[in-house]
CHARMM internal coordinates of N, CA and C (Angstrom, degrees):
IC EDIT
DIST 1 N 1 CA 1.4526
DIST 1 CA 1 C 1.5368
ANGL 1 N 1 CA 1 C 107.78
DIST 1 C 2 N 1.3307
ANGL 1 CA 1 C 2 N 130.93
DIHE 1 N 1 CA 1 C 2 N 126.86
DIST 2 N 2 CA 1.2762
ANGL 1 C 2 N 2 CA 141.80
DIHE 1 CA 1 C 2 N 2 CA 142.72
DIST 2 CA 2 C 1.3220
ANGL 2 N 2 CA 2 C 116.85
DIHE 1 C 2 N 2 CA 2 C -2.75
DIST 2 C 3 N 1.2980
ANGL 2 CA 2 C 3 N 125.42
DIHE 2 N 2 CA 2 C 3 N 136.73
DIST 3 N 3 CA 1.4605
ANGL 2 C 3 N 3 CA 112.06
DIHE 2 CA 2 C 3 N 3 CA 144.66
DIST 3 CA 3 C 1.3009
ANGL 3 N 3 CA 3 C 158.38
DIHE 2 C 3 N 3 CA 3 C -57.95
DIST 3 C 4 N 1.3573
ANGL 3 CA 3 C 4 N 86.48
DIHE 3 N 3 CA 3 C 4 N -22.03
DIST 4 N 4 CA 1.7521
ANGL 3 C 4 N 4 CA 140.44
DIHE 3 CA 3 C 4 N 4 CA 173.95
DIST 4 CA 4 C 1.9937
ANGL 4 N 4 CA 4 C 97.79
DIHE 3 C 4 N 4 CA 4 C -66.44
DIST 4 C 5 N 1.4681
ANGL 4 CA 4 C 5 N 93.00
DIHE 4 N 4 CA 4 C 5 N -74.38
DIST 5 N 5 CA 1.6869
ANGL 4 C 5 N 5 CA 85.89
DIHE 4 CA 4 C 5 N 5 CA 170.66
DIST 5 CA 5 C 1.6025
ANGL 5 N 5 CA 5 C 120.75
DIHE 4 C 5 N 5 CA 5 C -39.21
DIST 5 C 6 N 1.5001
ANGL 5 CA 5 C 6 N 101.73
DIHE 5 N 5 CA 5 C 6 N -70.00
DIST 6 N 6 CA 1.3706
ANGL 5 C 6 N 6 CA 110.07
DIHE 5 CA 5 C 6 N 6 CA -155.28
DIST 6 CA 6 C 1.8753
ANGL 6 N 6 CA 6 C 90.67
DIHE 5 C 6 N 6 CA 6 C -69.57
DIST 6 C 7 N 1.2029
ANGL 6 CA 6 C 7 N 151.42
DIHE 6 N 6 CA 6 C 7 N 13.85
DIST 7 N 7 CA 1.1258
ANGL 6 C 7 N 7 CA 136.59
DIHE 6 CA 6 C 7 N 7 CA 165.31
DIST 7 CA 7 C 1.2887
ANGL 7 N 7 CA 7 C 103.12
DIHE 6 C 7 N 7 CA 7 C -79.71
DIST 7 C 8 N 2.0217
ANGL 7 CA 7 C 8 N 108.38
DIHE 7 N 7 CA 7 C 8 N -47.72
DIST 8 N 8 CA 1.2538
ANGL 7 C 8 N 8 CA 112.62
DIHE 7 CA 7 C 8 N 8 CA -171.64
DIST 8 CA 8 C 1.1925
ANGL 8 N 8 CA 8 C 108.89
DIHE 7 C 8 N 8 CA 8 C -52.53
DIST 8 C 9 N 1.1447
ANGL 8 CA 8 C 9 N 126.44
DIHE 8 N 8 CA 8 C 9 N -64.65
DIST 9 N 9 CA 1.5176
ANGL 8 C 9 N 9 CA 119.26
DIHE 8 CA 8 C 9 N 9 CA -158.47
DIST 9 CA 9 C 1.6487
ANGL 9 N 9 CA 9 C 104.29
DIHE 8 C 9 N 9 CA 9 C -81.48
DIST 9 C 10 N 1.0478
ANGL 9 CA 9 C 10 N 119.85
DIHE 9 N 9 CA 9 C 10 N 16.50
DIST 10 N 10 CA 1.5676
ANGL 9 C 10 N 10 CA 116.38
DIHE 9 CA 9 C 10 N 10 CA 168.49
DIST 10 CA 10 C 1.4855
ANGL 10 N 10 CA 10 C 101.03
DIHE 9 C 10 N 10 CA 10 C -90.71
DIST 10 C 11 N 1.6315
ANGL 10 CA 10 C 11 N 131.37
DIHE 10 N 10 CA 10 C 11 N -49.08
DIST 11 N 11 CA 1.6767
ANGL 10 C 11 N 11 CA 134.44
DIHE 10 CA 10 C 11 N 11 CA 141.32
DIST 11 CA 11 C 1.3406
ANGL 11 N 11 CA 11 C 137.88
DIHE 10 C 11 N 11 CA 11 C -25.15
DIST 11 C 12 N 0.9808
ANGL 11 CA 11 C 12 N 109.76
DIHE 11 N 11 CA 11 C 12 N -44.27
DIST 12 N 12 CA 1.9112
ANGL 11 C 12 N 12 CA 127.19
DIHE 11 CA 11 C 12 N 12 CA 179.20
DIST 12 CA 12 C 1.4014
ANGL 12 N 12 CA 12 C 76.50
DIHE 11 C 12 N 12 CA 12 C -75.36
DIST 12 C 13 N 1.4112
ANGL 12 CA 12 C 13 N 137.49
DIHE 12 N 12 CA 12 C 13 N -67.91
DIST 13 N 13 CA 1.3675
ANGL 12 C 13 N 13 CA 126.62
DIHE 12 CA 12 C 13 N 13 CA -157.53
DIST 13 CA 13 C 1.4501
ANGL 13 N 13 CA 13 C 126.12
DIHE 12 C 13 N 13 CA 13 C -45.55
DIST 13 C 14 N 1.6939
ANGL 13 CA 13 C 14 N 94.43
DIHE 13 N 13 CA 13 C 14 N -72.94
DIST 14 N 14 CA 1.6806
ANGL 13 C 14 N 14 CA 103.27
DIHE 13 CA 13 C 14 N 14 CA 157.32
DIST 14 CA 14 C 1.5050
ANGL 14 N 14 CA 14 C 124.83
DIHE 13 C 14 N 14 CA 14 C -46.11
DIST 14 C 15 N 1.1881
ANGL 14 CA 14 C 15 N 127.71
DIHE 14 N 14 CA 14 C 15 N -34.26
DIST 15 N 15 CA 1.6143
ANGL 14 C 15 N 15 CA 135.26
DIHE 14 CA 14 C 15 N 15 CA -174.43
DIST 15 CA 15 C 1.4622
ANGL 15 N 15 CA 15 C 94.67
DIHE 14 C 15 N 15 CA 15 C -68.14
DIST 15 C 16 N 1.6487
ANGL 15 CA 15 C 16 N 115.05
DIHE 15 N 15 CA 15 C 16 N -43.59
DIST 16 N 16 CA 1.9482
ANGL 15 C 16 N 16 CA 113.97
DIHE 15 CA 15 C 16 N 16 CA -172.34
DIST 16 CA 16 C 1.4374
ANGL 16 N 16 CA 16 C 100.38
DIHE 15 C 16 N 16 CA 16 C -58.05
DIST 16 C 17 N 1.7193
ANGL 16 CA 16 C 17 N 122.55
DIHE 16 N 16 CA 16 C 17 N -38.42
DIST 17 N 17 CA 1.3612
ANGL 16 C 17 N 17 CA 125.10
DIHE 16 CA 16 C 17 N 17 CA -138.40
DIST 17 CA 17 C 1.6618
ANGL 17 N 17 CA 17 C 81.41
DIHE 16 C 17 N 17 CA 17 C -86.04
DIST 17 C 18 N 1.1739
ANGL 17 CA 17 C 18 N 126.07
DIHE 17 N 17 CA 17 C 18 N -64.37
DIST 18 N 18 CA 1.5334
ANGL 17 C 18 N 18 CA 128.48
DIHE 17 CA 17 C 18 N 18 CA -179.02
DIST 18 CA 18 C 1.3187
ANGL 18 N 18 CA 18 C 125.51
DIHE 17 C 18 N 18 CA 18 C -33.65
DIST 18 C 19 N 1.6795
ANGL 18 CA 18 C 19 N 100.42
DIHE 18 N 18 CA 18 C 19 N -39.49
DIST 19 N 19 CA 1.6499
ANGL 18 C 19 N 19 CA 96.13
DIHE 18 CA 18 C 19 N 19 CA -179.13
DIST 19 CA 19 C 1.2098
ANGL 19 N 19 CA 19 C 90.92
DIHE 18 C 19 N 19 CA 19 C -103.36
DIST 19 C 20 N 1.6551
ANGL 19 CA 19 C 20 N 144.62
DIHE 19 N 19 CA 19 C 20 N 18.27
DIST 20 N 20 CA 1.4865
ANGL 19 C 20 N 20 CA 122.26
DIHE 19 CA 19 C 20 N 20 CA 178.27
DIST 20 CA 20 C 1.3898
ANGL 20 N 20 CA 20 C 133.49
DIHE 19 C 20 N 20 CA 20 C 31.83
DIST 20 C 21 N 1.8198
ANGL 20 CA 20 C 21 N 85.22
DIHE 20 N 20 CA 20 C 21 N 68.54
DIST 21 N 21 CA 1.0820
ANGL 20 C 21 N 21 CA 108.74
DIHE 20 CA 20 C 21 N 21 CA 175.28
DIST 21 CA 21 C 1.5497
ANGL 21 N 21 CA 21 C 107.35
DIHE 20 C 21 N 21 CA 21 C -146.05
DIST 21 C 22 N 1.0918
ANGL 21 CA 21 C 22 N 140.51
DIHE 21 N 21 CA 21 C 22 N -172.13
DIST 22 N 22 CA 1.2457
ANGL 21 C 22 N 22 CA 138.70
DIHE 21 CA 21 C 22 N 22 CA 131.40
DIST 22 CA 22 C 1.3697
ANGL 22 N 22 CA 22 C 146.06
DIHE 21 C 22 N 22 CA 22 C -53.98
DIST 22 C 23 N 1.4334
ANGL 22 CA 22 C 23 N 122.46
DIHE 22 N 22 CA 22 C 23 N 149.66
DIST 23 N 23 CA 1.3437
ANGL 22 C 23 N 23 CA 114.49
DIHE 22 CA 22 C 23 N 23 CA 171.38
DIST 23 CA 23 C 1.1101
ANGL 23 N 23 CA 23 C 135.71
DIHE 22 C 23 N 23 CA 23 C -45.11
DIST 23 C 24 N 1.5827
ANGL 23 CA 23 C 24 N 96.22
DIHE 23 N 23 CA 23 C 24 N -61.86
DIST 24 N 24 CA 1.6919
ANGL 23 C 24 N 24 CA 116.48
DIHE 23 CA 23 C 24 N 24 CA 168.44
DIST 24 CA 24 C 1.5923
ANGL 24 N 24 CA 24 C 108.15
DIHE 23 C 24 N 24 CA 24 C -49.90
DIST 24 C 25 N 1.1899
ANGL 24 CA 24 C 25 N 117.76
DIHE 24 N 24 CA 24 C 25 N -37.48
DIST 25 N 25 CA 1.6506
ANGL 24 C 25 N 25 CA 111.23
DIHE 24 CA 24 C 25 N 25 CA -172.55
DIST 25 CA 25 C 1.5763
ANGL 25 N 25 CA 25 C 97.44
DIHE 24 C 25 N 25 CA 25 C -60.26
DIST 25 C 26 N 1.4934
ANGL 25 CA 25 C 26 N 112.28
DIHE 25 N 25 CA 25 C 26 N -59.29
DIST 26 N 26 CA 1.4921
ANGL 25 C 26 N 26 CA 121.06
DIHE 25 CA 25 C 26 N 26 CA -154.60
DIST 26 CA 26 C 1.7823
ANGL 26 N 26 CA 26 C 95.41
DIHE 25 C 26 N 26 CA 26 C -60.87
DIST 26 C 27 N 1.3737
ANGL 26 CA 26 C 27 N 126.05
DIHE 26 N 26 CA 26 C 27 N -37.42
DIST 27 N 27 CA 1.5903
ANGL 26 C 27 N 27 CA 122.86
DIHE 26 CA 26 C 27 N 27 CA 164.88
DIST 27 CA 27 C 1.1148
ANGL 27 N 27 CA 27 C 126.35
DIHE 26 C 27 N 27 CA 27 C -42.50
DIST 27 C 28 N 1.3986
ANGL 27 CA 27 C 28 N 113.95
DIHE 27 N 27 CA 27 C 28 N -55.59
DIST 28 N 28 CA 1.5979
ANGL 27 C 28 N 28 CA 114.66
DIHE 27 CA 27 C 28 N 28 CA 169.57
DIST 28 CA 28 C 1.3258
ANGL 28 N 28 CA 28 C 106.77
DIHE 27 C 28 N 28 CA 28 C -73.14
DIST 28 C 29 N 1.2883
ANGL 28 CA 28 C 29 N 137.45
DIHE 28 N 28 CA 28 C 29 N -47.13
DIST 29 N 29 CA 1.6219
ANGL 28 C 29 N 29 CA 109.63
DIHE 28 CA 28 C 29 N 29 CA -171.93
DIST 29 CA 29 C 1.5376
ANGL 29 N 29 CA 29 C 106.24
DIHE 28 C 29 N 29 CA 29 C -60.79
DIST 29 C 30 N 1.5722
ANGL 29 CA 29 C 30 N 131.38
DIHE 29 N 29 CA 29 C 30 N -41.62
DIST 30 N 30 CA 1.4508
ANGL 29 C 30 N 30 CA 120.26
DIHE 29 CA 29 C 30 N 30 CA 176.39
DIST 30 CA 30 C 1.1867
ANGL 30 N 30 CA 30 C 118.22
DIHE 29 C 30 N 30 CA 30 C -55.36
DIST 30 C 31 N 1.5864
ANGL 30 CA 30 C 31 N 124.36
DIHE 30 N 30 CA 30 C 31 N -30.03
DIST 31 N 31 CA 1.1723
ANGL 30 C 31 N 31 CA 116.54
DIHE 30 CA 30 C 31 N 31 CA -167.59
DIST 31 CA 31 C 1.7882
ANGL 31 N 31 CA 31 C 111.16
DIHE 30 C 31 N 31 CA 31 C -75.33
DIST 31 C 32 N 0.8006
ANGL 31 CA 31 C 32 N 94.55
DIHE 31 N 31 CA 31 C 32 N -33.69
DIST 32 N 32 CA 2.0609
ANGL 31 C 32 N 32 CA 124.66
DIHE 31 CA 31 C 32 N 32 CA 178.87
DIST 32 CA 32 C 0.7984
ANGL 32 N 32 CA 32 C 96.20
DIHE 31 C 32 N 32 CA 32 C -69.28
DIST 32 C 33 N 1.7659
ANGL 32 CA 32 C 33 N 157.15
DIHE 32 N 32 CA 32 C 33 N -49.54
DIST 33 N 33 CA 1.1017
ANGL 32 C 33 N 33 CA 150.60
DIHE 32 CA 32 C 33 N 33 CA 114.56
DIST 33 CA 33 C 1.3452
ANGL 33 N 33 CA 33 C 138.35
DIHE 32 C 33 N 33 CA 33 C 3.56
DIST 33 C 34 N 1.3135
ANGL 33 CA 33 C 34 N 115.21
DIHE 33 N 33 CA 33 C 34 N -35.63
DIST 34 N 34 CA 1.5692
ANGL 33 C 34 N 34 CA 152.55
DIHE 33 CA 33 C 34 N 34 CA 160.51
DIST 34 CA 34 C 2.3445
ANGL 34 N 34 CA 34 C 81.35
DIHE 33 C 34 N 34 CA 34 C 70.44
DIST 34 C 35 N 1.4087
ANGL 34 CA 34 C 35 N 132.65
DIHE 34 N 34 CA 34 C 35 N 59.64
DIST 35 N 35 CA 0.9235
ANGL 34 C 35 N 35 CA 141.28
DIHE 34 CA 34 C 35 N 35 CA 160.66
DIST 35 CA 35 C 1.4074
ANGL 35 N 35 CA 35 C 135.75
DIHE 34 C 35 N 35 CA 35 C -95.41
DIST 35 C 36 N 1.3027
ANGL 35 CA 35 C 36 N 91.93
DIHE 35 N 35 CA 35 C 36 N -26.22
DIST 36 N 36 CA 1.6450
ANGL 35 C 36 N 36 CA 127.28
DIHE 35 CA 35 C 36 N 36 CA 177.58
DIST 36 CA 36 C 1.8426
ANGL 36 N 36 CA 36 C 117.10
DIHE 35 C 36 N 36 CA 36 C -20.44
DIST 36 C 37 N 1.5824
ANGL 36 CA 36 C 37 N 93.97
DIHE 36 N 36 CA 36 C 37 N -86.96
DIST 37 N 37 CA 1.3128
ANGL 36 C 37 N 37 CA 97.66
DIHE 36 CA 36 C 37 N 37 CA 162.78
DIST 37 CA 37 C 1.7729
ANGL 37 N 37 CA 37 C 127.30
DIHE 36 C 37 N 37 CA 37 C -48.89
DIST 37 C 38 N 1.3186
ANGL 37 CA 37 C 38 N 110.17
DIHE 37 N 37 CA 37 C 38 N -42.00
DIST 38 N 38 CA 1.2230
ANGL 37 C 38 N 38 CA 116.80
DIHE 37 CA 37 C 38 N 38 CA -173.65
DIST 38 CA 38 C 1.7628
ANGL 38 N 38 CA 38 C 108.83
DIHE 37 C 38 N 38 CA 38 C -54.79
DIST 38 C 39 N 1.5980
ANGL 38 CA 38 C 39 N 122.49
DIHE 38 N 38 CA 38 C 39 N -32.31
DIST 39 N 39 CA 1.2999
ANGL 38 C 39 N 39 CA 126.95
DIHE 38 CA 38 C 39 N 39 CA -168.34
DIST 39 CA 39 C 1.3607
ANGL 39 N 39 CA 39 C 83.56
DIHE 38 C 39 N 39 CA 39 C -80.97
DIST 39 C 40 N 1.6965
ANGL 39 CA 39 C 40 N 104.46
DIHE 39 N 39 CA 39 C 40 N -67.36
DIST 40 N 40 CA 1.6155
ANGL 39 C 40 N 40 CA 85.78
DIHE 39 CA 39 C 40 N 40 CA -161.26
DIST 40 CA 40 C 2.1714
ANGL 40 N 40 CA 40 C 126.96
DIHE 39 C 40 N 40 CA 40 C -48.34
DIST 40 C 41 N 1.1398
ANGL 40 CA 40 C 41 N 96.61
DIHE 40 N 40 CA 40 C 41 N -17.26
DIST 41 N 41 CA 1.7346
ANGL 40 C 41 N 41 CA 103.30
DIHE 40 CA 40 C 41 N 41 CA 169.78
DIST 41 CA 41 C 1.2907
ANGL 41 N 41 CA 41 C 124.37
DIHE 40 C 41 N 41 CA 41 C -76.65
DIST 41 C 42 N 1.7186
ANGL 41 CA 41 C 42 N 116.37
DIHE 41 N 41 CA 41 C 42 N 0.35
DIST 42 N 42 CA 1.1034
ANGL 41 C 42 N 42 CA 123.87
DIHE 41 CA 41 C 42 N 42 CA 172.61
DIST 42 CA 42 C 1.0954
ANGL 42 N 42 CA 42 C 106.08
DIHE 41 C 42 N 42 CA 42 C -96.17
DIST 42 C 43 N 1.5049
ANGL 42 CA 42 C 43 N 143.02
DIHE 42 N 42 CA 42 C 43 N 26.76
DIST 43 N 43 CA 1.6237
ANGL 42 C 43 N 43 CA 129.85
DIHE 42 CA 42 C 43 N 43 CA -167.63
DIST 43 CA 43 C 1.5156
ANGL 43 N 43 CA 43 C 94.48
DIHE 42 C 43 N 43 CA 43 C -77.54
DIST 43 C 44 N 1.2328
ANGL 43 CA 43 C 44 N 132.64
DIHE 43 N 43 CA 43 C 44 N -17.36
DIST 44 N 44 CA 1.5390
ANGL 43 C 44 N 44 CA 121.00
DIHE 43 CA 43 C 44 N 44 CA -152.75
DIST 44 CA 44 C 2.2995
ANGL 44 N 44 CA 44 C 95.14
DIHE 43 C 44 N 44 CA 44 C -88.24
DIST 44 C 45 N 1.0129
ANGL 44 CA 44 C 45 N 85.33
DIHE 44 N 44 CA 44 C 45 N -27.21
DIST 45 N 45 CA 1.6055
ANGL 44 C 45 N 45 CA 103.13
DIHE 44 CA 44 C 45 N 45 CA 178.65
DIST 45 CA 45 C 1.6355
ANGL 45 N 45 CA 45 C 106.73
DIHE 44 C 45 N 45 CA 45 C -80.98
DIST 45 C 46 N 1.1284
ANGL 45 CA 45 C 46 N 117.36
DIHE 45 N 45 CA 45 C 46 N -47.94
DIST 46 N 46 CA 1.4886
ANGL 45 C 46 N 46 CA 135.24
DIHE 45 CA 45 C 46 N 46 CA 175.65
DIST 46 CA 46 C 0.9567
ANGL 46 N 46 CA 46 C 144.28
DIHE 45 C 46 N 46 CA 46 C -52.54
DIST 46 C 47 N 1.4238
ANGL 46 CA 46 C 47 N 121.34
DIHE 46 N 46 CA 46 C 47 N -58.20
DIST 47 N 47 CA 1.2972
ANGL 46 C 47 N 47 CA 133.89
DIHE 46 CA 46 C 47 N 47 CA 121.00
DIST 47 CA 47 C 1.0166
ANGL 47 N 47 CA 47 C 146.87
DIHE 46 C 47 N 47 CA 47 C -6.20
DIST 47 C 48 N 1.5028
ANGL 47 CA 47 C 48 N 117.03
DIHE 47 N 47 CA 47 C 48 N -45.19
DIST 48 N 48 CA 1.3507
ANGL 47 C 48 N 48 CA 132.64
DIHE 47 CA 47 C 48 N 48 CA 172.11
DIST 48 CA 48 C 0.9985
ANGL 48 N 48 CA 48 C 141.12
DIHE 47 C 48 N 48 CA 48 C -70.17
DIST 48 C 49 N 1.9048
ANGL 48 CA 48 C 49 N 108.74
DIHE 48 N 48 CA 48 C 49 N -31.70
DIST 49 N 49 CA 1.1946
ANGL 48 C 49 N 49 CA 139.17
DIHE 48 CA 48 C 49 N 49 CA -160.65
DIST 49 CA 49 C 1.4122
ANGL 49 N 49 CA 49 C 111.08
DIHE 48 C 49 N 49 CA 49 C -102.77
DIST 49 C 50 N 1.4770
ANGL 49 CA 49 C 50 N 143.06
DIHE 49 N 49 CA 49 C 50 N 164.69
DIST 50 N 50 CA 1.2051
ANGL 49 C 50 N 50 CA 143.64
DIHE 49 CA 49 C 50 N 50 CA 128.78
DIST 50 CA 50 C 1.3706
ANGL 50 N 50 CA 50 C 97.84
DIHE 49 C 50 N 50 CA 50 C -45.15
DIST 50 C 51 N 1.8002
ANGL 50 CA 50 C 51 N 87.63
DIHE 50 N 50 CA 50 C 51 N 123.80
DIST 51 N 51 CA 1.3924
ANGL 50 C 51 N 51 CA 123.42
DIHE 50 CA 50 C 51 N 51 CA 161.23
DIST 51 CA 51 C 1.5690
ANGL 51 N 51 CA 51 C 123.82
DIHE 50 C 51 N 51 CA 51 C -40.51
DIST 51 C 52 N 1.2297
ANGL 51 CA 51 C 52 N 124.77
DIHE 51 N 51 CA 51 C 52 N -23.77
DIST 52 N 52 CA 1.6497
ANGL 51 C 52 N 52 CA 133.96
DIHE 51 CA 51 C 52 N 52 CA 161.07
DIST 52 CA 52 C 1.2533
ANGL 52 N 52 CA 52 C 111.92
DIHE 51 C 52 N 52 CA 52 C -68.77
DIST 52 C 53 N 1.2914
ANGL 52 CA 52 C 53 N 115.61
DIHE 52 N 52 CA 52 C 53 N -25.82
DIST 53 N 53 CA 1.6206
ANGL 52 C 53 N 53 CA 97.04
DIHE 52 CA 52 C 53 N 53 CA -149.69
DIST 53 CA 53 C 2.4458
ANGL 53 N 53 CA 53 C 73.77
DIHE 52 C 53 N 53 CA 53 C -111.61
DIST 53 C 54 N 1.0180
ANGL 53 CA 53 C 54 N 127.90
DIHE 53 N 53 CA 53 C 54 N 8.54
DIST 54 N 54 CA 1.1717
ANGL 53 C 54 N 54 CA 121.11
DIHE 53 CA 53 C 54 N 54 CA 143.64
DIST 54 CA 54 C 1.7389
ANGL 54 N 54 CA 54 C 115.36
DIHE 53 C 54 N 54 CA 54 C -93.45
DIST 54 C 55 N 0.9266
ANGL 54 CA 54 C 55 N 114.60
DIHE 54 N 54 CA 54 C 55 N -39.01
DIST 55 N 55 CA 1.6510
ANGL 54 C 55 N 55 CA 116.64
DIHE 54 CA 54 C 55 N 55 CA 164.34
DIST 55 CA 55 C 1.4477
ANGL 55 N 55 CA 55 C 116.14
DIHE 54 C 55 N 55 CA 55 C -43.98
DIST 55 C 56 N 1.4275
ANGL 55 CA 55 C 56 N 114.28
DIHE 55 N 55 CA 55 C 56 N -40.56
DIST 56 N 56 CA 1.3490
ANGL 55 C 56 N 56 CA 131.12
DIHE 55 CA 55 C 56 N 56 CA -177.27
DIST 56 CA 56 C 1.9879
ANGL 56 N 56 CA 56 C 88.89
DIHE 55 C 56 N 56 CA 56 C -37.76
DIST 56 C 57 N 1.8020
ANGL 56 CA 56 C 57 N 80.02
DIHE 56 N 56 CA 56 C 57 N -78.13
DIST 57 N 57 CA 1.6293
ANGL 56 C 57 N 57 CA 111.22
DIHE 56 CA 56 C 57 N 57 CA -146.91
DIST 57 CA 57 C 1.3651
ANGL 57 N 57 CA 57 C 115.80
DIHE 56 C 57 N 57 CA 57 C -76.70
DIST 57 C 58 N 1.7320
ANGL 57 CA 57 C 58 N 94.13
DIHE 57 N 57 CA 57 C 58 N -3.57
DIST 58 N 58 CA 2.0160
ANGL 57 C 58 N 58 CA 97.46
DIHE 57 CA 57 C 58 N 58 CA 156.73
DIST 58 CA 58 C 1.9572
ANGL 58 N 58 CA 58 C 96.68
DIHE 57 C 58 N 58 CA 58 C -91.42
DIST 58 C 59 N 0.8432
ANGL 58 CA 58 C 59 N 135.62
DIHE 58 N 58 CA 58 C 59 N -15.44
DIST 59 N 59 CA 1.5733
ANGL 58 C 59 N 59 CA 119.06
DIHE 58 CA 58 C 59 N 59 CA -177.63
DIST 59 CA 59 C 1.3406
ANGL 59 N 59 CA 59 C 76.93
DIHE 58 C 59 N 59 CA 59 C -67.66
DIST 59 C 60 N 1.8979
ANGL 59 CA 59 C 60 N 127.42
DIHE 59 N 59 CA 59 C 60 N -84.69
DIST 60 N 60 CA 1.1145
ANGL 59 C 60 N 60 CA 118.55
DIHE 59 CA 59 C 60 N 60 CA -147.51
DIST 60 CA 60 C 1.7276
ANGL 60 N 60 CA 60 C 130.29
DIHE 59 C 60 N 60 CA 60 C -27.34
DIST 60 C 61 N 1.4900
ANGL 60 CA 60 C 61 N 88.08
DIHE 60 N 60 CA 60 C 61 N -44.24
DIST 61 N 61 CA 2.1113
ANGL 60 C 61 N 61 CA 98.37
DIHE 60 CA 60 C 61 N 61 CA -175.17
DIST 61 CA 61 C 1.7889
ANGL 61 N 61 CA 61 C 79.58
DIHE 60 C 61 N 61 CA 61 C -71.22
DIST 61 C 62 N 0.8396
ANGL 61 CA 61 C 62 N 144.00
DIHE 61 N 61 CA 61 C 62 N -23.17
DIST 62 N 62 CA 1.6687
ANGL 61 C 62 N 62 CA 121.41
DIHE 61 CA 61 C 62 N 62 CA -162.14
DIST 62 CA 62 C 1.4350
ANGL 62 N 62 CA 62 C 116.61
DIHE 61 C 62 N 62 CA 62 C -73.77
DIST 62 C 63 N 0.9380
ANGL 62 CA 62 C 63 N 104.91
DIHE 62 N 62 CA 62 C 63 N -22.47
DIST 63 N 63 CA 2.2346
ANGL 62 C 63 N 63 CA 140.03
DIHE 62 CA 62 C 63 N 63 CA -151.61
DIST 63 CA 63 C 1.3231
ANGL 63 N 63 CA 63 C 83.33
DIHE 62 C 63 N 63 CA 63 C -116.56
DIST 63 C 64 N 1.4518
ANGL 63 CA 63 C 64 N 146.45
DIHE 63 N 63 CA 63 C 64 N -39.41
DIST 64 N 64 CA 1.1632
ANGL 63 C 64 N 64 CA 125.49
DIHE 63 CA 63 C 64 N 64 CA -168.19
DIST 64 CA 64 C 1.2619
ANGL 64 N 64 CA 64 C 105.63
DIHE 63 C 64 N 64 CA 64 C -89.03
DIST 64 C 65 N 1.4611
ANGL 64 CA 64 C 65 N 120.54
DIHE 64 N 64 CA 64 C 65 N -48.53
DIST 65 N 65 CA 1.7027
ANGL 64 C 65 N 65 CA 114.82
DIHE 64 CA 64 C 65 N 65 CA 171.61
DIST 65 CA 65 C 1.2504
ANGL 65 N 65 CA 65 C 126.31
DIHE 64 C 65 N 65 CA 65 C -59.88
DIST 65 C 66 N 1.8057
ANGL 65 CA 65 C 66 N 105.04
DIHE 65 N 65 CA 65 C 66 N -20.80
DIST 66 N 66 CA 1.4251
ANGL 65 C 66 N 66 CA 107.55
DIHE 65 CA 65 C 66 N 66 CA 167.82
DIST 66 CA 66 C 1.3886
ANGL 66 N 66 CA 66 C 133.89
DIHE 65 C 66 N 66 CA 66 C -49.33
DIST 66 C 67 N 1.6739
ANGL 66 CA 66 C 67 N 98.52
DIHE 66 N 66 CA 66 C 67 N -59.99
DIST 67 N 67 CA 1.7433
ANGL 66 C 67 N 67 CA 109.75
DIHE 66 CA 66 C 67 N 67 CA 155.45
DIST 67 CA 67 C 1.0265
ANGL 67 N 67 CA 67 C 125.72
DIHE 66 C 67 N 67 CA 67 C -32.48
DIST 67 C 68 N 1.8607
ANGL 67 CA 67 C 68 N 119.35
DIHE 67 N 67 CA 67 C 68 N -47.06
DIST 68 N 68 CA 1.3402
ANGL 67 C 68 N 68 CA 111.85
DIHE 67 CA 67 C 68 N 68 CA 178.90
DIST 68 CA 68 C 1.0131
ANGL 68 N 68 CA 68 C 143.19
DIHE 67 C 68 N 68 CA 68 C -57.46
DIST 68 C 69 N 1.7815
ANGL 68 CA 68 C 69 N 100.76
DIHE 68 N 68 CA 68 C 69 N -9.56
DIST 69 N 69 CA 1.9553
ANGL 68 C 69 N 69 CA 104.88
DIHE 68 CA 68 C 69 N 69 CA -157.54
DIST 69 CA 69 C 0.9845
ANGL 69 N 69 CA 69 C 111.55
DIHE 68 C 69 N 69 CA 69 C -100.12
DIST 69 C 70 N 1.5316
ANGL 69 CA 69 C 70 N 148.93
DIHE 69 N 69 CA 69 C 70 N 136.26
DIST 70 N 70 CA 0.8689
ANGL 69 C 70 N 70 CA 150.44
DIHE 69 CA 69 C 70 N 70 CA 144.56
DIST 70 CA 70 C 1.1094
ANGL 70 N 70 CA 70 C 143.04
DIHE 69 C 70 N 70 CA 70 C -5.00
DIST 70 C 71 N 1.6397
ANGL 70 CA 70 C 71 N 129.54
DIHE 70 N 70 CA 70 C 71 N 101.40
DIST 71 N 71 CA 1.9375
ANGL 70 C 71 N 71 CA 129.30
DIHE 70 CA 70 C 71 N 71 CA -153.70
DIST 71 CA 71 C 1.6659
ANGL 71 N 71 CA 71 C 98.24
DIHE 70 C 71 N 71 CA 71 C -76.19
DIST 71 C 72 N 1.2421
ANGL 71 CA 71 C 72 N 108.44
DIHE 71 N 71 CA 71 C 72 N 154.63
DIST 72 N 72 CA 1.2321
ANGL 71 C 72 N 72 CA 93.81
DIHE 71 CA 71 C 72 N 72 CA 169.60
DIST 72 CA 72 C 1.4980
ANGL 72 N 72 CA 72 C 91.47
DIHE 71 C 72 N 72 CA 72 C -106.98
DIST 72 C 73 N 1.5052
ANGL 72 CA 72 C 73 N 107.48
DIHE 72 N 72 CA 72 C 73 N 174.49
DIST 73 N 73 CA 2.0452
ANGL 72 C 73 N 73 CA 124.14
DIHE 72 CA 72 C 73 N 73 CA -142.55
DIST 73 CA 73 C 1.9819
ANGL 73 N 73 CA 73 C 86.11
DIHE 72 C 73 N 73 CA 73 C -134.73
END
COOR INIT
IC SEED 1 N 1 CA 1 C
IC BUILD
């Protein structure tokens, strides 16, 4: 496995534990989100940082695609 992987899912992990939820949950809402790839391409940014201040800037993309979607009427 990558490092790249195993960072990701060391993130999805912590990100589930923060919002108290699950992993698998936090997968499908990114993926439904269509963000997925985009986090995992941030490992080089990700990595580096305290894990909050990437938590931060996955809420932000979360809230931003949120806006985007369509209400239902």
């Amino acid at each position: 496995m990558s490092k790249e992987s195993e960072f990701f899912i060391y993130l999805m992990e912590r990100y589930a534990e923060y919002k108290k939820t699950s992993a698998t949950e936090i997968l499908a809402q990114w993926d439904k989100l269509c963000i997925t790839d985009m986090i995992y391409n941030l490992y080089e940014i990700y990595h580096c940082e305290a894990l909050e201040n990437a938590f931060d800037d996955i809420d932000e993309l979360v809230q931003e695609r949120l806006k985007g979607l369509p209400t239902a009427t």
